[in-house]
C-alpha positions in Angstrom: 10.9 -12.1 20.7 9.3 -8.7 20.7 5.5 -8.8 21.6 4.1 -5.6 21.7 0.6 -5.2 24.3 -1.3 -2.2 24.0 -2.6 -1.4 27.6 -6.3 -0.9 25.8 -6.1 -3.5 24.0 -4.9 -6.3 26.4 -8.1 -7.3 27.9 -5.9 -9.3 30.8 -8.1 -12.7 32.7 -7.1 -15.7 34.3 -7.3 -18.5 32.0 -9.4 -20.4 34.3 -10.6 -21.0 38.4 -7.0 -21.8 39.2 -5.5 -18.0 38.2 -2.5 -19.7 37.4 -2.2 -18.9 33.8 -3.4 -15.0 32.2 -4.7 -14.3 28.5 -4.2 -11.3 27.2 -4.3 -10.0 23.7 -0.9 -9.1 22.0 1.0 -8.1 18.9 3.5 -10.8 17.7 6.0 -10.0 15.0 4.2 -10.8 11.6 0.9 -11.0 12.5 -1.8 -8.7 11.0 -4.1 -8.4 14.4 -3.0 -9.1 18.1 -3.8 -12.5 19.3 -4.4 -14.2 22.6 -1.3 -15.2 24.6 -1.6 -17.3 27.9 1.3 -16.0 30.2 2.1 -17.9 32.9 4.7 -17.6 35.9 6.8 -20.8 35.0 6.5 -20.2 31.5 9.8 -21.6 29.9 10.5 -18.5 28.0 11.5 -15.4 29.6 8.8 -13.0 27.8 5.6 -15.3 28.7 6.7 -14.8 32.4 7.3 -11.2 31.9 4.1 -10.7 30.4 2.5 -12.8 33.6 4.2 -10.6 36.0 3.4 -6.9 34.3 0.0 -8.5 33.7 -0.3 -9.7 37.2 1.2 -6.1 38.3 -1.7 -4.4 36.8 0.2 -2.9 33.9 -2.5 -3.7 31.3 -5.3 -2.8 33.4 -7.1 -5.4 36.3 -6.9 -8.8 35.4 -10.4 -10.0 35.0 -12.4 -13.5 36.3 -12.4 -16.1 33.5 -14.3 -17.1 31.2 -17.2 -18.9 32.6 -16.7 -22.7 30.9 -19.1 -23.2 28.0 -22.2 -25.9 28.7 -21.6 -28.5 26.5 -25.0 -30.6 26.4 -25.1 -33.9 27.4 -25.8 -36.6 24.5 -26.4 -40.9 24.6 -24.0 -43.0 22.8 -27.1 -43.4 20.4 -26.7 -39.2 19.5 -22.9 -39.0 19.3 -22.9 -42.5 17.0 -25.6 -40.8 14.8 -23.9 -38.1 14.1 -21.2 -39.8 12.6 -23.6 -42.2 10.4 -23.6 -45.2 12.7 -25.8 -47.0 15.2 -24.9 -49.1 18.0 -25.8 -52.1 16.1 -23.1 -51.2 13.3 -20.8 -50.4 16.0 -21.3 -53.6 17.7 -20.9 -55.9 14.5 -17.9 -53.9 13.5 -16.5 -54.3 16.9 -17.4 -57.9 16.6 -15.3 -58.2 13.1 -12.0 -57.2 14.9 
């Protein structure tokens, strides 16, 4: 496969805390606008570890922290059932039903 990575482009970071797996943004045959590709060292096919190694190598510039994970807000059972039309005493009955 030929993936093309513009070194100004590439935006190299670890994928998470573990720095086992990089994103950086490439150019896959066909596609109208580079996309992000997670390279990793075990990758089963020879360019994703390629790309983790010249990535890792500092080919496409430093490889940067990741992402910090996104807060996603704690809700009750009441507040996730609601938001799919039910309460917990439809839940219940239905659950009863089976």
């Amino acid at each position: 496969m030929s993936i093309t990575v513009d070194p100004q482009s590439a935006a190299p970071r670890f994928a998470n805390e573990s720095r086992q797996s990089i994103v950086l943004n490439v150019q896959l045959p066909g596609m109208g606008q580079a996309v992000e590709f997670h390279a990793t060292p075990d990758d089963e096919e020879p360019h994703g570890r390629e790309l983790y190694a010249r990535a890792l190598a500092g080919e496409f510039g430093p490889v940067a922290d990741p992402h910090p994970p996104v807060p996603v807000p704690e809700r009750s059972i009441e507040e996730k059932l609601a938001s799919v039309g039910l309460t917990l005493d439809e839940l219940a009955a239905a659950l009863a039903r089976r």
